[in-house]
C-alpha positions, 0 to 999 in steps of 0.5 A: 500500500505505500510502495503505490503511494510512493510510486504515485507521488513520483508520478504526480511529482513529476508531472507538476515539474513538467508544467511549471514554469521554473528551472532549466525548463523555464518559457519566459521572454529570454535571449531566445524565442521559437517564432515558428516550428514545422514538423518535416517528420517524426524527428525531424523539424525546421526552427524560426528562432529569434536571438538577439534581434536577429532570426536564426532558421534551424534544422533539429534532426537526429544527426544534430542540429544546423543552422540553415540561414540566418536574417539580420533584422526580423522582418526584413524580407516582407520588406525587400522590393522583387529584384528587377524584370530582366530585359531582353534584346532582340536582334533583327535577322540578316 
């Protein structure tokens, strides 16, 4: 009867942990913030992560994690103007 008691209260013990806001798990306005996360498979997934005013695009895999790009200040792509229309010439036949 108290080996189950015991045993619950770890169960209970942990669960509470996981959900707390405290410690190394803690989700606050830290130097890190996860914009954006998509999954590309069971273990695999692509991170928008902003830190220190610059976004950081990650792949987190089981091979390790990747830095794929990185951007400056947030928000500057929406802001680009498209590159300009290529022109071409036409020659007249001999």
């Amino acid at each position: 009867m108290s080996l189950a008691l015991v045993v619950g209260f770890i169960f209970a013990a942990a669960y509470v942990a996981k959900r707390m806001p405290f410690g190394l798990g803690a989700r606050g306005n830290g130097p890190l913030k996860v914009l954006a996360a998509l999954s590309l498979g069971p273990k695999e997934r692509l991170l928008l992560v902003q830190a220190r005013g610059e976004e950081l695009l990650i792949a987190v895999s089981p091979a390790g994690v990747f830095n794929v790009g990185a951007q400056a200040q947030p928000g500057l792509a929406a802001a680009r103007t498209p590159p300009p229309e290529p022109t071409f010439v036409v020659q007249d036949a001999p």
